[in-house]
C-alpha positions as CSV (number, residue, x, y, z in Angstrom):
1,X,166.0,21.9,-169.0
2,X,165.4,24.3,-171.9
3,X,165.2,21.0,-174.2
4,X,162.7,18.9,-172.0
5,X,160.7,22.5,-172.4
6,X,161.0,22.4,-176.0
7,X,159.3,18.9,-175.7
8,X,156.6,19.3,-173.8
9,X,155.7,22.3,-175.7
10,X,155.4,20.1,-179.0
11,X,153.7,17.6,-176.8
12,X,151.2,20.5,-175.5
13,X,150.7,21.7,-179.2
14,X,150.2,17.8,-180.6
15,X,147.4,17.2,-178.6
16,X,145.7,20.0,-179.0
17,X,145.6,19.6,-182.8
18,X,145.3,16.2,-183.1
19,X,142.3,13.6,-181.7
20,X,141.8,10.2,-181.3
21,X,138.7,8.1,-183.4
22,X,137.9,4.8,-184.4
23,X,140.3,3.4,-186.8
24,X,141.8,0.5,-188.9
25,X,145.0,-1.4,-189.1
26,X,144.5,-1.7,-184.8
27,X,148.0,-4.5,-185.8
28,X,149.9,-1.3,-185.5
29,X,149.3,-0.9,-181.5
30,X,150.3,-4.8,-180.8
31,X,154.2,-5.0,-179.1
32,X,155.9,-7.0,-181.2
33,X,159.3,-7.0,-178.9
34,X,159.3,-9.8,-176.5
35,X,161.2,-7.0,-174.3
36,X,159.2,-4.2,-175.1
37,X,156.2,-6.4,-174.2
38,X,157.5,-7.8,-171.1
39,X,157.6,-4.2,-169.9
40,X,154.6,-3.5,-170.2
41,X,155.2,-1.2,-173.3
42,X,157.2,0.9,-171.5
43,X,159.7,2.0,-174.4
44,X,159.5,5.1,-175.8
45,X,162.8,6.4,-173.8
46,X,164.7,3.0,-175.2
47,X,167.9,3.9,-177.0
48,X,169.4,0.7,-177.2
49,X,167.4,-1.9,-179.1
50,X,166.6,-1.6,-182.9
51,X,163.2,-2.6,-182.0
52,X,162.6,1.1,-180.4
53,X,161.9,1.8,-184.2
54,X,158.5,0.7,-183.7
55,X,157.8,3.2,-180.8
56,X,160.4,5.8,-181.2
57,X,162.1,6.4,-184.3
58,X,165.0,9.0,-182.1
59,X,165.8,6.2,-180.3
60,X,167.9,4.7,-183.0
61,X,170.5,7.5,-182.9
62,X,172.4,5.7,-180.1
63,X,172.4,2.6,-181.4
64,X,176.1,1.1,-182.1
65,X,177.4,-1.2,-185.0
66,X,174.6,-3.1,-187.3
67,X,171.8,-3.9,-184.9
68,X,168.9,-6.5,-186.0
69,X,166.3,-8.4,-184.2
70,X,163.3,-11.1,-185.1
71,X,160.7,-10.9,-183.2
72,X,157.3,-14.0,-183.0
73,X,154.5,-13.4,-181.1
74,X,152.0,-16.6,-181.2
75,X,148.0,-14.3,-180.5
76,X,144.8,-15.7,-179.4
77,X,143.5,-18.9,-182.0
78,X,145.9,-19.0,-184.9
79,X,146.7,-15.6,-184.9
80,X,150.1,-15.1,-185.4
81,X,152.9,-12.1,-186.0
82,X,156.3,-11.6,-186.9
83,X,158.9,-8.7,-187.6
84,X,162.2,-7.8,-188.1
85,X,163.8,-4.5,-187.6
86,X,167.5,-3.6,-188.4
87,X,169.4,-0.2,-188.4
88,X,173.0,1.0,-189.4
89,X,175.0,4.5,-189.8
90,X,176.1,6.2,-192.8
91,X,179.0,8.3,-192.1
92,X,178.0,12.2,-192.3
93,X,174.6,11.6,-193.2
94,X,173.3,9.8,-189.6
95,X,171.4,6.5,-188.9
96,X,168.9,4.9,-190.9
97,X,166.7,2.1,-189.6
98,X,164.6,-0.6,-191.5
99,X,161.3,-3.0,-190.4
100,X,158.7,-4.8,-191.5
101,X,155.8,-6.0,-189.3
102,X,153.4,-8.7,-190.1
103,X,150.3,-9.9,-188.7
104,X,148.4,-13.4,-190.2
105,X,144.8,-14.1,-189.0
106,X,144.3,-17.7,-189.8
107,X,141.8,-18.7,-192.4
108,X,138.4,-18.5,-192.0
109,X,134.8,-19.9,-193.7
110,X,133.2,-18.4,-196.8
111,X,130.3,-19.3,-197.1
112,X,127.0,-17.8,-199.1
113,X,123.8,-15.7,-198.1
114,X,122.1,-19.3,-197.3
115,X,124.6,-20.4,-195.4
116,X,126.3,-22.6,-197.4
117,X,130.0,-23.2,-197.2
118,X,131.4,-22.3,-200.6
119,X,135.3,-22.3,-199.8
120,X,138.1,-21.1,-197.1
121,X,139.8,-17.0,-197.0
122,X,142.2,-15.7,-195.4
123,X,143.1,-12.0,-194.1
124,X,147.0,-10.2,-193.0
125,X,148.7,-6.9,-193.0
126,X,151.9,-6.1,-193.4
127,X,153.7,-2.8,-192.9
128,X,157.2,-1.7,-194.3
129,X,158.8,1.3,-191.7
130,X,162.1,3.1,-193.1
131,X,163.3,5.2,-190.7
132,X,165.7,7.9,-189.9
133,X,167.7,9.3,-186.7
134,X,170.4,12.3,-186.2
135,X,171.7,15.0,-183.1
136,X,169.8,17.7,-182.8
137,X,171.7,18.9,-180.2
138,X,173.6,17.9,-177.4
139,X,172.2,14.5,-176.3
140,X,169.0,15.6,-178.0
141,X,167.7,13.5,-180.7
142,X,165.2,13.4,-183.5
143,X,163.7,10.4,-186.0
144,X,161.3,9.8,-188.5
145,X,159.6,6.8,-189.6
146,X,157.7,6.6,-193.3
147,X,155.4,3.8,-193.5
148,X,153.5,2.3,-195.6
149,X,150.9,-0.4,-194.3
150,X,148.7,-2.9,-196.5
151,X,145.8,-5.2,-195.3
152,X,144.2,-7.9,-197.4
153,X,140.7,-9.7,-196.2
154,X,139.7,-12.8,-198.8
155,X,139.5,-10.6,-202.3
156,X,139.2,-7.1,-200.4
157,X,142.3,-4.9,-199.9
158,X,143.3,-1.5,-198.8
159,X,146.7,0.4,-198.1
160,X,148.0,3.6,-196.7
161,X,150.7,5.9,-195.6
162,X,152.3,6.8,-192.4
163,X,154.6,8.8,-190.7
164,X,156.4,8.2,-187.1
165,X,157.9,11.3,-185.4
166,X,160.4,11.2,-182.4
167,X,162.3,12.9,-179.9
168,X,164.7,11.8,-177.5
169,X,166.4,13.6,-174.5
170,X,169.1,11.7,-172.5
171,X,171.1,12.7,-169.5
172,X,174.2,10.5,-169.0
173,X,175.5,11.5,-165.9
174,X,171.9,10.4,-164.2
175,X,171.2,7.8,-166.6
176,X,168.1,9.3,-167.5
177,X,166.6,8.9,-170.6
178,X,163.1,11.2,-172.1
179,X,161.0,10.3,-174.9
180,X,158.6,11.2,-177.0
181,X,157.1,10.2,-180.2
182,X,153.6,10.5,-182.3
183,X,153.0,7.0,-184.3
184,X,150.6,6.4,-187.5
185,X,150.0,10.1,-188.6
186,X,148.8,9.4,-191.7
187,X,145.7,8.6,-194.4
188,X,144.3,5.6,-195.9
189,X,145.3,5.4,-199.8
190,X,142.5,3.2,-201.0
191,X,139.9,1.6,-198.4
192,X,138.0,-1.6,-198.4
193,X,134.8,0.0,-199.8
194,X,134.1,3.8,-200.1
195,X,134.5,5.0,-196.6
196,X,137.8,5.8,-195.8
197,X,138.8,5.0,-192.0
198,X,141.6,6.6,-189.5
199,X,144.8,4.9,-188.8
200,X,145.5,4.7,-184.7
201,X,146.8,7.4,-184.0
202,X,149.1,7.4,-180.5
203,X,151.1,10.1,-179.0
204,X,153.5,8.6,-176.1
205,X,155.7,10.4,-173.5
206,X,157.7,8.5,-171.4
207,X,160.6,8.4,-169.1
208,X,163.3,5.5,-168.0
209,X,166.3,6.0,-165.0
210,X,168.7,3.2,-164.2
211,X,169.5,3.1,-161.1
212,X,173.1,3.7,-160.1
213,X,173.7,1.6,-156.9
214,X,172.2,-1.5,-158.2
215,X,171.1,-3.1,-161.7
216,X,167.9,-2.0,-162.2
217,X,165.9,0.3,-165.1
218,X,162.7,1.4,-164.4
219,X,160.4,3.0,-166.9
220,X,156.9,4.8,-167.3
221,X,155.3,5.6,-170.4
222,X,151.8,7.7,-171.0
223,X,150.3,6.4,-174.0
224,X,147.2,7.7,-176.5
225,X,147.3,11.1,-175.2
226,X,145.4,12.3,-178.2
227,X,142.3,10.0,-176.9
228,X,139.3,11.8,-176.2
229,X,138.5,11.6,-172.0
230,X,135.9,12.8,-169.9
231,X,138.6,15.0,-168.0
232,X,142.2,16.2,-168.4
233,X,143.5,14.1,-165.3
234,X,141.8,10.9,-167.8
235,X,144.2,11.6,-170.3
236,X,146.7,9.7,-168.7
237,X,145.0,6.4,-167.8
238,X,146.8,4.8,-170.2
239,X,150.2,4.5,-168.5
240,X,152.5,1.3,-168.6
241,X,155.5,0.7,-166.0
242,X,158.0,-1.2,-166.9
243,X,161.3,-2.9,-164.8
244,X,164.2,-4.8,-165.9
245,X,166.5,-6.5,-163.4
246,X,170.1,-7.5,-164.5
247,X,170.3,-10.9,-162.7
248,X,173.7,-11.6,-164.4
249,X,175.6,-10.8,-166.9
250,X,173.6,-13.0,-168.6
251,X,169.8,-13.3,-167.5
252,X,167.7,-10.3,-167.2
253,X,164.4,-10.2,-165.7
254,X,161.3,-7.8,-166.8
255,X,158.2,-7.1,-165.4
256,X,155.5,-4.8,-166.8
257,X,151.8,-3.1,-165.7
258,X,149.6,-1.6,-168.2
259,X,146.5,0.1,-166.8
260,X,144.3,0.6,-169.6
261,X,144.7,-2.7,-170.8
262,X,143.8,-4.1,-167.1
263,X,140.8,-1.8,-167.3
264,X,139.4,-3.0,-170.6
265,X,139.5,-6.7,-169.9
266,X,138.2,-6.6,-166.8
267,X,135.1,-8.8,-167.1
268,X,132.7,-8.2,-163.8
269,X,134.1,-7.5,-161.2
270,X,137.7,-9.5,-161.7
271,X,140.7,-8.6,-164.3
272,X,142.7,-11.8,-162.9
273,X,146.3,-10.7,-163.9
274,X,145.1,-9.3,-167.4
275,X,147.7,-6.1,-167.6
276,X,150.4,-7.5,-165.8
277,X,153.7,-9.0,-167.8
278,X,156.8,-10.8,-167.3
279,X,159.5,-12.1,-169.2
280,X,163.4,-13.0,-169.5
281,X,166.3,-12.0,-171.5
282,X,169.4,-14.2,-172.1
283,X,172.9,-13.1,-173.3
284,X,174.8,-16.3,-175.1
285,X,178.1,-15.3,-177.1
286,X,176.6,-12.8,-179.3
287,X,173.2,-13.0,-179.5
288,X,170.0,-12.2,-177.4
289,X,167.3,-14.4,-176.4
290,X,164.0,-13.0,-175.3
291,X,160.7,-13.9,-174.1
292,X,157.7,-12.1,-173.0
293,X,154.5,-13.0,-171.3
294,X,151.4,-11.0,-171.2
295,X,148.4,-11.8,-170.0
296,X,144.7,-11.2,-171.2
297,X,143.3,-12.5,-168.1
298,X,140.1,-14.5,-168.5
299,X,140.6,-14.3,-172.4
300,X,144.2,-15.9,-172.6
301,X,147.8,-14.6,-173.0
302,X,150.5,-13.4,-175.3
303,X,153.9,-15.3,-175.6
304,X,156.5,-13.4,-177.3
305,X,159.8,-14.6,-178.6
306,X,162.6,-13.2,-180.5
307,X,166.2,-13.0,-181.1
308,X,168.9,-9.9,-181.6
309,X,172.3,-9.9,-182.4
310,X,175.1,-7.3,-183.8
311,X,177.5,-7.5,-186.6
């Protein structure tokens, strides 16, 4: 108990130094896990899936063997994205992790102040995560990510650095994992033009249990607790629930919620499903297959694939 203290007290102090604004690189935020995504999110306490580098940089201390997994997710129009993480152990020194995360947005018309079609552009980011993971104590963990993030629109670019910190908190015996982890702290090296612009900052907290009588994990995660609310209680609107049901020992099934997003697409008085996901896991040989689903409601869907194997 004297560890979960120790995190919410740096969770407590995190907040109240650091504030949530308008900012850049918004690729960051997307999921790029197909099983991430199908729950909703709901990750932050994950410890076995190299993916978790991308939301919790302590997660990758429990990872076994020489992890990797490719991830596609095809966006709205001819958005698209793709990444790749991958993490191994170096005797004595603890576990390193590697990613890269890329968005394309298509090309697009250039044209001049008359109107007058002059040519095609196009516009991606791309950011490059190394991370690290150790014991801090008895099944509490600690990582680090170091980023560093470049976009590119037509002739205009900019880049900056990052840093991902992490905690992690498990309790075997009730398989019961804690997390927590503050994403994007950093600054913009060189902007578009002379205004310089903040990077999305997110701090998460979350929690997962599997269940011991039958094979289920459930998990909640509070995300963007540094954003600015009209009252405390606000602060945690932006909470994603996440479920995965072991079918077999081969098909999983997820499910996933995620609040704010229902909120924010919510166009009159109907959301449809916007907020809700689903998607499917399969184990062949050595290798897993994912997918995830999530919708936008009225605007579209997300469909997520990817692939993960060990060696």
């Amino acid at each position: 108990m004297k560890r979960i203290f120790l995190i919410l007290v740096i969770f407590i102090s995190a907040i109240s130094s650091l504030s949530y604004s308008q900012n850049t690189y918004e690729f960051l935020k997307l999921d790029m896990s197909p099983r991430a995504a199908a729950m909703g999110g709901s990750f932050v306490a994950n410890n076995d899936d190299p993916d978790v580098i991308f939301y919790n940089p302590a997660g990758l201390s429990m990872l076994e063997n020489n992890p990797v997994s490719f991830s596609f997710v095809k966006h709205l129009m001819d958005i698209n994205l793709a990444s790749v993480s991958f993490s191994t152990e170096f005797n004595d020194l603890g576990r390193f992790g590697g990613a890269i995360k890329y968005i394309n947005y298509g090309t697009f018309d250039e044209a001049d102040e008359f109107g007058n079609r002059t040519g095609e552009f196009g516009a991606g980011e791309l950011a490059l995560i190394v991370g690290y993971a150790n014991l801090l104590d008895a099944n509490f963990y600690y990582g680090a990510n170091v980023k560093f993030i470049y976009s590119r629109i037509a002739d205009r670019s900019s880049n900056a650095i990052a840093a991902d910190i992490g905690l992690h908190y498990t309790i075997p015996e009730q398989f019961l994992n804690f997390g927590f982890s503050i994403l994007n702290l950093g600054t913009q090296v060189s902007s578009y033009y002379n205004l310089k612009e903040e990077l999305p900052l997110d701090i998460t907290i979350g929690v997962s249990k599997r269940l011991e009588r039958i094979p289920v994990r459930l998990s909640l995660d509070f995300h963007r607790l540094n954003q600015d609310r009209e009252n405390f209680t606000q602060r945690f609107k932006a909470f994603t629930i996440g479920t995965e049901i072991n079918l077999s020992k081969v098909l999983t099934l997820r499910l996933g919620y995620d609040n704010e997003r229902r909120s924010d697409l919510k166009i009159g008085t109907t959301a449809g499903i916007a907020g809700f996901n689903i998607g499917l896991g399969a184990k062949i040989s050595e290798y897993n297959f994912n997918y995830g689903y999530s919708s936008l409601g009225l605007v579209g869907a997300l469909h997520r694939v990817g692939i993960s194997t060990s060696f």
